[in-house]
C-alpha positions in Angstrom: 0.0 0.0 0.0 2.9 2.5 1.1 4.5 1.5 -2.4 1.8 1.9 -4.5 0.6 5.8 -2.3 4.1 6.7 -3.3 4.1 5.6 -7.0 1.1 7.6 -6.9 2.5 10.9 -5.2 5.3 10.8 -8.0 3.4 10.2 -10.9 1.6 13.7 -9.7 4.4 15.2 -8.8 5.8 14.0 -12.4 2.4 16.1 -13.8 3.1 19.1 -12.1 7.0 18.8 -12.8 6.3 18.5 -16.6 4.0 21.1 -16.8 6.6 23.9 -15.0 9.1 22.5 -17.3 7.1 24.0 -20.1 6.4 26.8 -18.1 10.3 27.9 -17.3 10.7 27.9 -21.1 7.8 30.6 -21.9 8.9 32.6 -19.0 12.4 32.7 -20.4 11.5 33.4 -23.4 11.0 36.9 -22.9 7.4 36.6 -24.3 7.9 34.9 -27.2 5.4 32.4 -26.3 5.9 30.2 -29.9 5.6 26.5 -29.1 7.7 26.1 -31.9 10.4 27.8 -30.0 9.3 25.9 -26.6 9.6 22.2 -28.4 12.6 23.1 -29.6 14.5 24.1 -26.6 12.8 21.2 -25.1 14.3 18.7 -27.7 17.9 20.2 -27.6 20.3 17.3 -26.2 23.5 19.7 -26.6 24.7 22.5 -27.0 25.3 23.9 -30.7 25.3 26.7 -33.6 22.9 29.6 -33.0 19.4 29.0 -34.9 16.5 30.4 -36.4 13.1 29.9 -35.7 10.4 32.1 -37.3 11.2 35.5 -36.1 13.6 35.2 -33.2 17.4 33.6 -32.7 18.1 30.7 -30.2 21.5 30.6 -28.4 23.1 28.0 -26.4 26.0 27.3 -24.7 27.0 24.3 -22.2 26.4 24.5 -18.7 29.6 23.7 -17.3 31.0 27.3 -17.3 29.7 29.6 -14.6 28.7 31.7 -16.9 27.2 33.0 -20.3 25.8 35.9 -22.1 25.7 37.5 -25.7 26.4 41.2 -27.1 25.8 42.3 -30.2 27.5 45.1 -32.5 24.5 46.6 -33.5 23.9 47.7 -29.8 27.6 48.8 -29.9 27.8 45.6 -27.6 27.1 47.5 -24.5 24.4 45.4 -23.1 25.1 41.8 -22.2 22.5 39.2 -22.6 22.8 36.5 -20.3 22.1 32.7 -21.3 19.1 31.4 -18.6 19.8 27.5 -17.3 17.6 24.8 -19.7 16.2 22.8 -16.6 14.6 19.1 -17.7 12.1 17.0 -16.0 14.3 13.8 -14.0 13.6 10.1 -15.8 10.5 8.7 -13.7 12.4 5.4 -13.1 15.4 7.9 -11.3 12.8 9.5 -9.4 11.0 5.7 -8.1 14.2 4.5 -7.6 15.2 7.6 -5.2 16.0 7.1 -1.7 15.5 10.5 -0.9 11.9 12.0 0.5 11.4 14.4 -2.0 13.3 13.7 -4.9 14.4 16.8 -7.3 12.0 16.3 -10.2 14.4 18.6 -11.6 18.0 18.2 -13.5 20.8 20.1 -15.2 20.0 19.3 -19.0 23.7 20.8 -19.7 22.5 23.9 -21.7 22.8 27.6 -20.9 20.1 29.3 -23.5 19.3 32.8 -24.8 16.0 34.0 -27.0 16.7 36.8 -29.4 14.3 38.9 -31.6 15.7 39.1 -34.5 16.0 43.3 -35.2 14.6 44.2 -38.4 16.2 45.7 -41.7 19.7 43.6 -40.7 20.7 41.3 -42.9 23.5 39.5 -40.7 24.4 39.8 -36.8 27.5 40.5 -35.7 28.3 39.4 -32.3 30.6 38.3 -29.5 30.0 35.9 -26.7 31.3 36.4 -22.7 31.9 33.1 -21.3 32.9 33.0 -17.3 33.5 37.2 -18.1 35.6 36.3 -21.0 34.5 37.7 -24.5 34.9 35.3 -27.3 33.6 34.3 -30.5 31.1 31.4 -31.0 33.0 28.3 -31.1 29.8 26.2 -32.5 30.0 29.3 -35.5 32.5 29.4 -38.3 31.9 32.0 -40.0 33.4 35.1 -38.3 35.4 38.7 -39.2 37.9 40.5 -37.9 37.4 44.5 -37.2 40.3 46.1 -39.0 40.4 49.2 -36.5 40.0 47.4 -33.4 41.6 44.1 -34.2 38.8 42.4 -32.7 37.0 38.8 -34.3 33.4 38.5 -34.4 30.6 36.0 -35.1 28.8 36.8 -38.0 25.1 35.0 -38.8 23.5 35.8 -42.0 20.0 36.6 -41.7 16.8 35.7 -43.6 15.4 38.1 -45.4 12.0 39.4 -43.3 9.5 41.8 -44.5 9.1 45.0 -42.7 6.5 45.2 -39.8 3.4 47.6 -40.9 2.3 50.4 -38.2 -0.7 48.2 -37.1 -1.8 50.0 -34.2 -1.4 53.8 -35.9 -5.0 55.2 -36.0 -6.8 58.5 -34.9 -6.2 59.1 -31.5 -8.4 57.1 -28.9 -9.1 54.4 -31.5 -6.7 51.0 -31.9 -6.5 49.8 -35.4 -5.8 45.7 -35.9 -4.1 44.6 -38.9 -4.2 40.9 -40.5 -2.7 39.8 -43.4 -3.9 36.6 -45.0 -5.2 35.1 -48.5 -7.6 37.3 -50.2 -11.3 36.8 -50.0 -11.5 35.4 -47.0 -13.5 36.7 -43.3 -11.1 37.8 -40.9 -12.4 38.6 -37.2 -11.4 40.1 -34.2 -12.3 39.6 -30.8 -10.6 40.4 -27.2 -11.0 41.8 -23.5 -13.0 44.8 -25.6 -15.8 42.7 -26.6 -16.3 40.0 -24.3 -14.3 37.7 -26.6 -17.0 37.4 -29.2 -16.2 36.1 -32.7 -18.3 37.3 -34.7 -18.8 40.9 -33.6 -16.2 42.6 -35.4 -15.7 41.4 -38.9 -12.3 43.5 -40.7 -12.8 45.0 -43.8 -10.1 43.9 -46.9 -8.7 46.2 -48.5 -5.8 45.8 -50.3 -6.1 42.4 -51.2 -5.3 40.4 -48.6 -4.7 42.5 -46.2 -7.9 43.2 -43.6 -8.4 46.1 -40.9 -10.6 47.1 -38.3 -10.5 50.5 -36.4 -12.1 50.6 -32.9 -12.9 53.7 -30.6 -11.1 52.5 -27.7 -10.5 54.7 -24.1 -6.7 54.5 -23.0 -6.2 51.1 -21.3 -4.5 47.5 -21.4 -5.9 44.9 -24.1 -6.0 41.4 -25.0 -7.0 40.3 -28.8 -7.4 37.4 -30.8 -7.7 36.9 -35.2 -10.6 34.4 -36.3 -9.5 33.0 -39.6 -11.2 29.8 -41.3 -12.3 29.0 -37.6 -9.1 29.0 -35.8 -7.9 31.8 -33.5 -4.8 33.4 -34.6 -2.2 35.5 -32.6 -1.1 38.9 -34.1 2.7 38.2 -35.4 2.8 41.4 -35.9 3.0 42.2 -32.3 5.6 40.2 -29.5 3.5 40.9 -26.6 1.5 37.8 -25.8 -0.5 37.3 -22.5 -2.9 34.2 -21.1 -5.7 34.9 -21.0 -8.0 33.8 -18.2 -9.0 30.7 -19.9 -5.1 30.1 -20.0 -5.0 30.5 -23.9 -2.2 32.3 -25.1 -3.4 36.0 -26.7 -1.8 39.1 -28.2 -2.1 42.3 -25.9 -1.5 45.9 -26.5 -1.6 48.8 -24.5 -3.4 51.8 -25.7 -1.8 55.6 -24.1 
């Protein structure tokens, strides 16, 4: 009975471990609550070359040095970024085999990581790592250039060619004006905090092709949105700043001064 209570206790415990797990990674991703991004880190089993995924960078560096961060020259490589610890949910035969009362459903899982936006209108980043207060270049990145005035070697990482961002929000003042883009011909909705989260109240108007609006008189405040498109709800990619919402669904938020 006292076997089987605690095989119980851990297989919650293994729930709850999992679930905080996924819940390190959003909170360390500065916002950039892309699951894409989340499985990701969550596959990584080592360290290795900086990567792309949709809009932002992924870092990583291994755990055994004290530790890591990341400057970059287009900030003039006056602000460190420092690499957060990738913490794993422990094997659960470790944890039923543990001696100990509470086992740590937690372990090292060897990687130091960093989440980047990638800036816009740059079409390769220049940068320099600081390893236990050391700078450095990347070791997992080849491709690097040496500053002729200052001597210095840097990382270099081409970058994918992005289009630029529109002014979504810009609209006359005390009004917030949503942008979608999509396939033409289509019904594009908005919903949010603004509207009790209704779907169908607020269908945006195309125009040009392809690309839909919808301006709403709107008092100064906080606000959480959501695009309806063919039936599935749609963050703004447009905008980085991404909420839950009180159903614990991940939404696009906006401030309006």
């Amino acid at each position: 009975m006292k076997t089987e209570k605690r095989v119980s206790s851990l297989k919650r415990s293994l729930l709850v471990t999992l679930f905080l797990a996924y819940s390190v990674c959003i909170a360390a991703a500065a916002d950039l609550e892309s699951y894409q991004v989340i499985d990701r880190l969550l596959s990584l089993s080592e360290p290795g070359a900086p990567e792309i995924i949709d809009d932002v960078l992924i870092f990583t560096y291994t755990s055994q040095c004290r530790r890591a961060g990341v400057a970059f020259a287009h900030e003039g490589f006056s602000h460190v970024h420092w690499f957060k610890l990738l913490m794993v949910a422990q094997d659960p035969l470790i944890l039923l085999q543990s001696t100990e009362k509470r086992p740590n459903p937690y372990k090292d899982s060897g990687i130091l990581f960093y989440i980047h936006q990638i800036p816009e209108d740059l079409e390769e980043l220049e940068y320099r790592l600081i390893i236990d207060g050391l700078w450095t270049v990347d070791p997992a990145n080849p491709a690097r250039r040496r500053n002729n005035v200052t001597g210095l070697e840097y990382s270099v990482l081409p970058l994918p060619v992005r289009e630029r961002t529109p002014e979504i929000f810009r609209g006359p003042p005390g009004t917030l004006n949503f942008s979608f883009q999509g396939p033409p011909g289509e019904t594009v909705t908005v919903a949010g905090s603004f509207n009790g989260w209704d779907p169908f109240m607020y269908e945006m108007k195309e125009d040009p092709a392809g690309t839909y609006t919808f301006t709403l008189p709107l008092p100064a405040g906080r606000y959480q949105y959501i695009f309806f498109h063919r039936g599935e709800r749609r963050l703004d990619p447009h905008n980085p700043n991404r909420v839950y919402s009180r159903d614990g669904a991940v939404v696009s938020e906006i401030v309006l001064q």
